[in-house]
Each structure stands twice: as structure tokens, then as C-alpha cells.
C-alpha positions as CSV (number, residue, x, y, z in Angstrom):
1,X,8.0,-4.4,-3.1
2,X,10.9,-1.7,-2.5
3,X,10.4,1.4,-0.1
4,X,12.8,3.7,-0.3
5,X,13.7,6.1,2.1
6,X,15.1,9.7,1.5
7,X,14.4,13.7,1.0
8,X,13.0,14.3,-2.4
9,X,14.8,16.0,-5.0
10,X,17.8,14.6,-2.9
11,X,20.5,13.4,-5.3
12,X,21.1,10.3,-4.0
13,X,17.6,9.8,-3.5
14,X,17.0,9.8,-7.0
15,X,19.6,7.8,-8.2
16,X,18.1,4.8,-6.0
17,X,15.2,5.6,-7.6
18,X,16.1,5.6,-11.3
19,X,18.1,1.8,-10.3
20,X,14.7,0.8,-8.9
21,X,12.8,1.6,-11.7
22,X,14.6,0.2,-14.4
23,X,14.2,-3.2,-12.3
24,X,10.6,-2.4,-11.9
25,X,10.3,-1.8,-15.4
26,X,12.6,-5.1,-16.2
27,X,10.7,-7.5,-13.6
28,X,7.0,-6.0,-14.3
29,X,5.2,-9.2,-15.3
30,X,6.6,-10.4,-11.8
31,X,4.3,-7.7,-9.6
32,X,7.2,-5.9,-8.8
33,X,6.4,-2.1,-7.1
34,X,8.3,0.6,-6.0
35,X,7.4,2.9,-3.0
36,X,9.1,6.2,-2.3
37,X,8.8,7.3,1.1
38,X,9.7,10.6,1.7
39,X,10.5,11.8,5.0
40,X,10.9,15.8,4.0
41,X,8.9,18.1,6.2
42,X,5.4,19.1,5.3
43,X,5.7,22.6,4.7
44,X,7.2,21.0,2.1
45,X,5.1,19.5,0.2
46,X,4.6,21.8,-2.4
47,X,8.2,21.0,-3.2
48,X,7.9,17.2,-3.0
49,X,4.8,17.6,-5.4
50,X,6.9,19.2,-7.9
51,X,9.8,16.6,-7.6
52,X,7.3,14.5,-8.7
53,X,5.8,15.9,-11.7
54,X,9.0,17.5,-13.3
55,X,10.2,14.1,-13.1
56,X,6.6,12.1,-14.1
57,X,7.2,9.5,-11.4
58,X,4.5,7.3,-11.2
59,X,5.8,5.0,-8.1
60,X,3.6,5.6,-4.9
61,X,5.0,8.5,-3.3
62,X,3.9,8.8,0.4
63,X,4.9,11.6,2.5
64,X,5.3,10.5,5.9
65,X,4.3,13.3,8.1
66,X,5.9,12.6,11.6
67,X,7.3,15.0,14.1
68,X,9.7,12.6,15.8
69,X,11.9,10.8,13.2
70,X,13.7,8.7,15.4
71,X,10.5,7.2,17.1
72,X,10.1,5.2,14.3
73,X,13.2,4.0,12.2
74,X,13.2,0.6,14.4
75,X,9.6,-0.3,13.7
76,X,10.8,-0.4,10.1
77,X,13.7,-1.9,10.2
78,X,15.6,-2.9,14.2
79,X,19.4,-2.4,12.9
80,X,18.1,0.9,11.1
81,X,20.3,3.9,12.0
82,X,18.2,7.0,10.5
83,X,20.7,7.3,7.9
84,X,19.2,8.0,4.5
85,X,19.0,7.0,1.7
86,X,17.5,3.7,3.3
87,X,15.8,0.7,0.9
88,X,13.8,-2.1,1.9
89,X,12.8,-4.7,-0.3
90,X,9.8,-6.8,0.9
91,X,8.7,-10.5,-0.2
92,X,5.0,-9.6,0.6
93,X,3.6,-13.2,0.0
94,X,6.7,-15.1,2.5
95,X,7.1,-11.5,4.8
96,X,11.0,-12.2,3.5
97,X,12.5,-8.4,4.0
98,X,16.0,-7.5,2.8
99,X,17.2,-4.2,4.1
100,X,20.1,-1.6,3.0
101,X,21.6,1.2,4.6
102,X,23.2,2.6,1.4
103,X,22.9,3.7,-1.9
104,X,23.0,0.0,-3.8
105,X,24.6,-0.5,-6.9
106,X,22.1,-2.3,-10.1
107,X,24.4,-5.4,-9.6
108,X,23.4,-5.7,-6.0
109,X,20.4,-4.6,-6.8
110,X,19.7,-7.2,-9.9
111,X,20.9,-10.2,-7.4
112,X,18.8,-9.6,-4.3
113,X,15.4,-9.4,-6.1
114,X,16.6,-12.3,-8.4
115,X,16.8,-13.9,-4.7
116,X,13.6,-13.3,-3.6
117,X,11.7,-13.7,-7.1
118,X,13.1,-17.1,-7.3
119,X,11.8,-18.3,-3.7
């Protein structure tokens, strides 16, 4: 599983996207998913919900709906800044999590879920 991190409709946001699901879509008889966890404010939302149908995504999206960013960006990750966009990819069977402050490039991206599909 990958969450991603980031402001809708955010540029770099969707670029991680569109890298995540082309693996998605490559690895898909592996029970690979893609979260998008969107961190833009709720009187937002009509915005977010238009990001995703103009762009038919069909990962979860969840809008996370909290006051107080920085209260939480350790209990996802300790070494966690609050920069965006964030990813965090997530062996759900071994609890093995890999975590990126960045934008990652498909190379990166191909090698660290070939990593943790081959555990």
C-alpha cells in the first residue's frame, strides 16, 4: 500500500500520483493499492471533489480533516518534517514501511516496491 501526502490539484501532487498508478496498474495481480491523503482544508472539499472527477481517479481519496497539522506528522512517520509531497509505502502483511520525503522518480519508485514485493 502507498499513501501519499499532498494538496489536491497540487502539481507535484499529481505527478506522484500518475508514477503510483502506473505501478499500481503494473503490479495489480500483486494487491498493490494506492491511497491519496489529502491534507487541503475542508472548505475545500468541493474543490478536492472535482480534482477527483475531472481526473477519474479511482484510488482511495481520504480527506483528512484536522485543525492542527503538525500534531500528527510523527505518528505517521517520526523523521517526518511536514513537507509535502510526502509517500509512504507500507508492507501490510510484515508492517515493513518505507518512507519519502520527496517527489520519487519511477526508477526509485520501480526498485523499492520490487523490494518489498519480493520479501
Amino acid at each position: 500500500m502507498w499513501l501519499t501526502f499532498g494538496l489536491l490539484g497540487a502539481n507535484h501532487v499529481w505527478k506522484s500520483y500518475q508514477r503510483l498508478k502506473f505501478y499500481q496498474t503494473k503490479y495489480s495481480s500483486k494487491e498493490v493499492s494506492v491511497s491519496l491523503v489529502s491534507i487541503d482544508f475542508v472548505s475545500r472539499l468541493g474543490h478536492v471533489n472535482q480534482f477527483i472527477s475531472k481526473n477519474k481517479l479511482t484510488s482511495m481519496v481520504i480527506l483528512l480533516n484536522e485543525p492542527d497539522y503538525d500534531s500528527w506528522y510523527s505518528k505517521i512517520e517520526p523523521t517526518w518534517s511536514g513537507v509535502l509531497t510526502a509517500t509512504l509505502i507500507i508492507n501490510t502483511e510484515t508492517r515493513e514501511k518505507k518512507y519519502f520525503e520527496k517527489s520519487i522518480k519511477l526508477e526509485e519508485l520501480q526498485k523499492e516496491i520490487n523490494s518489498f514485493l519480493n520479501k
